[in-house]
N, C-alpha and C positions, 0 to 999 in steps of 0.2 A: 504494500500500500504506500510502502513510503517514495517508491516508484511514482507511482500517478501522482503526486503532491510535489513532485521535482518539475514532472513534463507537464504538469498543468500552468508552471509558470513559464515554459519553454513554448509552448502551443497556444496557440489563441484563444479557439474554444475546445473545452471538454463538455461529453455528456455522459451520465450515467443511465444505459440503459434498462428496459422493464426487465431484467432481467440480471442485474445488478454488473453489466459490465463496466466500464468506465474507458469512454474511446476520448481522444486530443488529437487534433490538428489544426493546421495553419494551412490548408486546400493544397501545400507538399508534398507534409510529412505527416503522420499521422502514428498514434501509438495506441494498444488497446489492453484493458488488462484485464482478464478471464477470473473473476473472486470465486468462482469454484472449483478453477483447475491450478489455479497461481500463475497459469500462462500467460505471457507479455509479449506481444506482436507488436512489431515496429513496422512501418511504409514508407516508401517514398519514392516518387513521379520526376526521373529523370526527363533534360528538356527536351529528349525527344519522345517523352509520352510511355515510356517501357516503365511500368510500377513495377518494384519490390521490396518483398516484406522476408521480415524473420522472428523467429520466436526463440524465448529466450533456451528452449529445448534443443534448437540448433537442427532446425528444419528450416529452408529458404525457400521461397519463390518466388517466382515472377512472369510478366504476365503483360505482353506487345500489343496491343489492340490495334496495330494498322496491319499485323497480320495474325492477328486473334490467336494467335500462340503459348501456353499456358507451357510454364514446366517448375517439377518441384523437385529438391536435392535434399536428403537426408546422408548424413555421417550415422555408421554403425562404430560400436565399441570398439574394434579394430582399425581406425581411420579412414577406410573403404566411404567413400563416397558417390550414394547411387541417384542416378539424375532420371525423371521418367517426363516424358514431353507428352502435349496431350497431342500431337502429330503421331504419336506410338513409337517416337527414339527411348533408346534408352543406355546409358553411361552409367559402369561402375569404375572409379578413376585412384588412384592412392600413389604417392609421391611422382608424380608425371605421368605416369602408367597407367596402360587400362585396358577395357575393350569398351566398342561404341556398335549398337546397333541402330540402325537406320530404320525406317518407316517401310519401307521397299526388301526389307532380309538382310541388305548388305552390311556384313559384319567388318568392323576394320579393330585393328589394336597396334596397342605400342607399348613394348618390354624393352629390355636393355640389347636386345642384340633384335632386335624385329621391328617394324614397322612397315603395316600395309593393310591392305582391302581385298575380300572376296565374297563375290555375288551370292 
């Protein structure tokens, strides 16, 4: 709580919702904070229009609306960072490294002695 009483002097307007959330922004940035899960989401509307947000659990995403593009990345307890696009890609990545699947099957990756793509 003592979150929201920081960013309520940061952000212009807060509301608390019927549902006892408590969201802030300044039509940027925006912060909201979940009183029955302790979850804290943060937003903000780069100038070219692409919003992203993160929670303080260490899930992100974001979200292009000139080509309606949605994608969200979570970190597992091994640092593995898995990325799911709502195009149907999807990226598990961990220190440079990874594999990426495409929308279309095509699988590519990158190890310490490999890098490439197959259909």
């Amino acid at each position: 709580m003592a979150f929201v009483l920081f960013a309520s002097n940061v952000f212009a307007d807060c509301i608390t919702t019927r549902l006892g959330k408590t969201v802030c922004s300044n039509g940027q940035s925006a912060v909201a904070v979940n009183p029955n899960t302790g979850t804290v989401a943060t937003a903000k509307k780069s100038p070219g229009g692409v919003t992203t947000a993160q929670t303080n659990t260490g899930a992100k995403a974001a979200y292009n609306p000139h080509t309606g593009n949605a994608a969200v990345q979570q970190t597992n307890q091994n640092g593995v960072k898995t990325t799911q696009t709502t195009a149907g890609g999807q990226a598990k990545t961990k220190n440079g490294m990874g594999v990426a699947q495409a929308p279309n099957g095509t699988k590519c990756a990158k190890g310490a002695n490999y890098q490439g793509c197959k259909p």
